[in-house]
N, C-alpha and C positions, 0 to 999 in steps of 0.2 A: 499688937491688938489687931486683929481681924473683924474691916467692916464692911457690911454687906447691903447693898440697894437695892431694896426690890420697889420697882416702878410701877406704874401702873395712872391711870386716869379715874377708878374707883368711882362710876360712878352708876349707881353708888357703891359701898363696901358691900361684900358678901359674906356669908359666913367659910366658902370657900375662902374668898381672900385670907379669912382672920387666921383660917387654920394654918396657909401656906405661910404666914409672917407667924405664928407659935411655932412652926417647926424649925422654922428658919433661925428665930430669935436665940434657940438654944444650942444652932451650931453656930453662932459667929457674935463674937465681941458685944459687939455694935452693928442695929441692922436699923436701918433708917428705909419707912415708905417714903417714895419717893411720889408725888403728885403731879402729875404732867398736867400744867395750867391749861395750856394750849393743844388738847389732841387733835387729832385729824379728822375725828368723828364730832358729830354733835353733842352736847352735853347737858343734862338737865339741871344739874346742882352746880353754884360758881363752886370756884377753887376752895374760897374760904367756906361754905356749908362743905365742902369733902374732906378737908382738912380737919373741921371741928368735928364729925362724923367718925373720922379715923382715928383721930386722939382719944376720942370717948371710948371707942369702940377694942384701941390698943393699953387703953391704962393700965390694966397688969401688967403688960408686958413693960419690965422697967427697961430694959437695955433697947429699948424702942423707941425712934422718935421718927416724928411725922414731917413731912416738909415738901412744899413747893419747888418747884423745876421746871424751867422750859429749855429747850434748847435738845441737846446730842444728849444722852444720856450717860456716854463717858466723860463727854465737859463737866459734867455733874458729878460723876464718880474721882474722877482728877482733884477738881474743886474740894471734895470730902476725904479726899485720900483713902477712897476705898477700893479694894482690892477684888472684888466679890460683883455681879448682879444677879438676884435669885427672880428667878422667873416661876411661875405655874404651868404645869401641863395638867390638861385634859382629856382631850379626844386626839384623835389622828389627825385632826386638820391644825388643832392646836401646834403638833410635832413639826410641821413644812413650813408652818410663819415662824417658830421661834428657831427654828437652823436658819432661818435665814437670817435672822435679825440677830443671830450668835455670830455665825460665820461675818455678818458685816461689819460687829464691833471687834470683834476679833483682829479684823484687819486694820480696824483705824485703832484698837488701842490693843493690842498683844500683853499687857501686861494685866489686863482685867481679866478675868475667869465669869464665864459664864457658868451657872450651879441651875439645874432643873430639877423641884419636886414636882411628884407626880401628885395630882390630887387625891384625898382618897378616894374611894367609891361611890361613896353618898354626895359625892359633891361634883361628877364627871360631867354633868348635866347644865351647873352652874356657869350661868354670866348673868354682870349687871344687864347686859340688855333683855335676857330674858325675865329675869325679877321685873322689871320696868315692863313688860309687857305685859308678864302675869299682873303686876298691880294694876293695869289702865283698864282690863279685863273683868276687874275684882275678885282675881282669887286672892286666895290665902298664901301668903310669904312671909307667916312667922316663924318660920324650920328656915327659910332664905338668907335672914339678913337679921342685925340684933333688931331690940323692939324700937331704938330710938333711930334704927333707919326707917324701920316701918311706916313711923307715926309721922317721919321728914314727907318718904315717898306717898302717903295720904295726902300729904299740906299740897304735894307738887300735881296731885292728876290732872286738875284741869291744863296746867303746864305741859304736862307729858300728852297729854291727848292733843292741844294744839300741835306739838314739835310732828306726832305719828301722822298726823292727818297730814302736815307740809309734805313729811317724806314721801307719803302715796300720793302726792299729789303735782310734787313737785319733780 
């Protein structure tokens, strides 16, 4: 059985993300998103609204489960016995974070396989931080993200407009 981690901090989920975990889903066993509690960036949804966001948003996907993670992301693949982490590409800047971040697990765990889909087209553009910017702006990001991130990222503007004003400010 072949299982595959794709990581990520999802915050929140895209319709990018969903595609990259449908495609993923049907080449490997078992593919578990994986939730980084703790990223290195700021964050507007806790763990558990990204988690319940992700479940919702993966429920066809039956060979799909959603889960919490901090730490190395091989200690986590070790821990599940998975053999796999599926990443996203994008853009070109995309391509030089994620060789490096291959190349480094690479070296701490040789036995994991780094797997890159490339996004498709319609969705090259795609990141949560951009949805989250579009939202605080008040466009439209029903083509972005499903409806029931939508109506999450409505509940959070006032939140989100706090967190942007700190960043420019601080």
């Amino acid at each position: 059985m072949t299982v595959a981690v794709y990581p990520g901090s999802f915050d929140p989920v895209t319709n990018g993300h969903l595609d990259i975990a449908g495609r993923a889903a049907k080449l490997f066993d078992r593919l578990i998103l994986a939730v980084f509690e703790t990223p290195p960036k700021a964050v507007l949804f806790s763990v558990q609204e990204r988690l319940d966001m992700l479940r919702l948003a993966c429920a066809p996907l039956h060979n799909v489960q959603v889960e919490a993670f901090s730490g190395l992301i091989i200690d986590y693949c070790r821990r599940e016995r998975a053999q796999v982490i599926v990443r996203g590409l994008r853009m070109t800047s995309d391509f030089e974070r994620e060789f490096e971040m291959a190349l480094m697990n690479k070296s701490l765990a040789p036995e994991i396989e780094v797997v890159c889909l490339m996004a498709r087209t319609e969705y090259q553009f795609l990141s949560s931080s951009l949805v989250k910017e579009v939202a605080s702006l008040g466009g439209s990001i029903d083509n972005l993200v499903p409806p029931h991130v939508a109506s999450a990222l409505q509940a959070k503007l006032p939140r989100l407009k706090e967190i942007q004003s700190g960043q420019k400010g601080g």
